[in-house]
N, C-alpha and C positions, 0 to 999 in steps of 0.2 A: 504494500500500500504506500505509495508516494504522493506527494503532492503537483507530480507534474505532468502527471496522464491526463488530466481534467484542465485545459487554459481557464484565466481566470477570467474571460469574460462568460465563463459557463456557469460565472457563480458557486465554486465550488462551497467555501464559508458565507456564512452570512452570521450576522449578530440579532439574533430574536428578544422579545420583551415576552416572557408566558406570563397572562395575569389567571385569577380565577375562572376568567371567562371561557380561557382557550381549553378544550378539551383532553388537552397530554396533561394538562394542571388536574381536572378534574376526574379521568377515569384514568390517570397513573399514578397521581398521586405525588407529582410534582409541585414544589415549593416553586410561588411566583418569584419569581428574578431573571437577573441578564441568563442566556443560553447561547454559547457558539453552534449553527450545524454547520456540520460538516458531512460532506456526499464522499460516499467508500467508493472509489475511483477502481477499486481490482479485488475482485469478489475472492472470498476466502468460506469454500462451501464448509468445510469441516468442523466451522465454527459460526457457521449462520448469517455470513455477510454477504450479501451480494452489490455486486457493481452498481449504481445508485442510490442504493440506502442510505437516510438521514439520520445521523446521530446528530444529539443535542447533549451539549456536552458544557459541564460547570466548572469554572474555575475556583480554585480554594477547597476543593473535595478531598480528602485524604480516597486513595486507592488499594483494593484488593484484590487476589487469585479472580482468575477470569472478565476483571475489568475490560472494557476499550478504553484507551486514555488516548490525548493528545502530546506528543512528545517535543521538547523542544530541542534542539543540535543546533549549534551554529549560526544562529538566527534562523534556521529554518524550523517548521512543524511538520508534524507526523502523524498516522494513527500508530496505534500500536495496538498489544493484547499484552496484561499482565498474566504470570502464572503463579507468582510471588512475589512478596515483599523483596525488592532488588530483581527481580529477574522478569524477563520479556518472556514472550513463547513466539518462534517465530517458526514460518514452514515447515522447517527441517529439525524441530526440539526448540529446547531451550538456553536461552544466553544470558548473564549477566547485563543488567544494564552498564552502560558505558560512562564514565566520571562526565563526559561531555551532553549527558543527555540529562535533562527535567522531565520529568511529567508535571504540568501544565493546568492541565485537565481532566478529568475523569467526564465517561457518557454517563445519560442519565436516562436515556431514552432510544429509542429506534424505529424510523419509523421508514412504515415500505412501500412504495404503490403497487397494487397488486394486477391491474389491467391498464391497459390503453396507455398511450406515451402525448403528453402535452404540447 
């Protein structure tokens, strides 16, 4: 999962407001506040992601086993999958996160279109 499959005039991030109103607030159970989404640019079946799904994802979240988080390297970001406290899971097993890396973010949400393309 990279951030450079998707140009960013395709909107990959946007910054959301969920208030009461919004329906992910109300039937997930979601706390009103800021929400980064961000769209899964390279589906990963094994773990229930497919290539356009939106996570909504919180900053200031502490993270656990089977998270998606946002990672930050470099100035750049990322998704990612935790599998532990310190460690990723990434296609081929598991890796140490790297001194260069934050997690950023944690998801909080997902959300899928299930038919017809907009």
């Amino acid at each position: 999962m990279t951030d450079d499959s998707i140009p960013a005039g395709e909107k990959r991030r946007l910054n959301v407001f969920v208030d009461h109103e919004d329906a992910f607030c109300s039937v997930l159970g979601l706390a009103e506040a800021d929400y980064e989404c961000v769209t899964v640019n390279n589906a990963w079946p094994e773990k229930g992601l497919r290539a356009g799904d939106i996570i909504l994802f919180s900053y200031g979240q502490s993270s656990g086993g089977g998270d998606t988080v946002l990672i930050e390297e470099d100035g750049q970001t990322r998704l990612g999958l935790i599998h532990s406290p310190g460690y990723l899971e990434i296609p081929g097993g598991v890796r140490p996160l790297r001194d260069s890396e934050q997690i950023v973010a944690v998801g909080m949400a997902l959300g899928r279109r299930l038919a017809g393309a907009a």
